[in-house]
C-alpha positions in Angstrom: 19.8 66.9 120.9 17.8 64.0 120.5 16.7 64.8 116.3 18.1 62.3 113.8 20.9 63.3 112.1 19.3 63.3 108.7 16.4 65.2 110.1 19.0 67.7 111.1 20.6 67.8 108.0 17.4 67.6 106.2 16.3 70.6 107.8 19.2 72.4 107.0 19.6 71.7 103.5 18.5 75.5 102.3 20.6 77.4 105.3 23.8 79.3 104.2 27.1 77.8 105.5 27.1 80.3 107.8 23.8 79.8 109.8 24.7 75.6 109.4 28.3 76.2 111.0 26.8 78.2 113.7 23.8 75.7 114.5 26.6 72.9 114.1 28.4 74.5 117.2 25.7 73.9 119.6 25.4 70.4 119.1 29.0 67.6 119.7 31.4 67.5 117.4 30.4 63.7 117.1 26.9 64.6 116.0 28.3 68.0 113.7 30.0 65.7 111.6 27.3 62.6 111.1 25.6 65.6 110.4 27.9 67.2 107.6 28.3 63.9 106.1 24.3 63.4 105.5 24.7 67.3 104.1 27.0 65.2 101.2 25.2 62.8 101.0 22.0 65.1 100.4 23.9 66.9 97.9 24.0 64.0 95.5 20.1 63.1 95.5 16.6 64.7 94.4 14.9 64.9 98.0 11.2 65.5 97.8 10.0 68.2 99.5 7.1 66.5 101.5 10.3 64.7 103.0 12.1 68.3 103.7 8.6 70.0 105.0 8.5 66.9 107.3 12.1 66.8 108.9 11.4 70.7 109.2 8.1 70.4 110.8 9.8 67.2 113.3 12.6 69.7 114.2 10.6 72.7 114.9 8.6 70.5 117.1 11.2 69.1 119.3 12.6 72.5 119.6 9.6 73.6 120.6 9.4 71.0 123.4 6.8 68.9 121.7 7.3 65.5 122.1 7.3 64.6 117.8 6.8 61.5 115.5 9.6 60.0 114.4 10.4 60.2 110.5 7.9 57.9 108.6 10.8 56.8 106.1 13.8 57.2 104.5 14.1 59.2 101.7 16.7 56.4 100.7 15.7 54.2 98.4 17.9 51.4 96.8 19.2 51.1 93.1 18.9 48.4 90.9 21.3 47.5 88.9 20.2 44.7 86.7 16.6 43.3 86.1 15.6 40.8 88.5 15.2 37.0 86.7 
């Protein structure tokens, strides 16, 4: 499966363990757990939807055999610390 990881996981936020351990069996164990870990990792931060309604909209593309856009942007945005001087 050619969909980003954080796509995936993007798109899978809302789904039930259940239903994500059953679409994680279809794809390599390699890719189930980069998966997993951007599950944690989403777990921790305040996603925008617009960024959920795209990765959802990407995936239901590809799985539809369109040939989709690749994700405008990370979500990810870095933290300052300290003011700049």
């Amino acid at each position: 499966m050619k969909t980003g990881d954080r796509d995936l996981a993007l798109a899978m936020m809302f789904l039930e363990d259940r239903e994500r351990g059953e679409l994680l069996e279809r794809v390599s164990s390699q890719k189930a757990a980069r998966v997993r870990a951007e599950l944690q990792l989403q777990e921790r931060l305040r996603i925008e939807y617009r960024h959920y309604l795209d990765a959802v909209q990407r995936l239901t593309a590809e799985l539809g055999g369109s040939r989709c856009a690749r994700s405008r942007g990370s979500y990810l945005r870095p933290h300052r610390t300290r003011p700049l001087r």
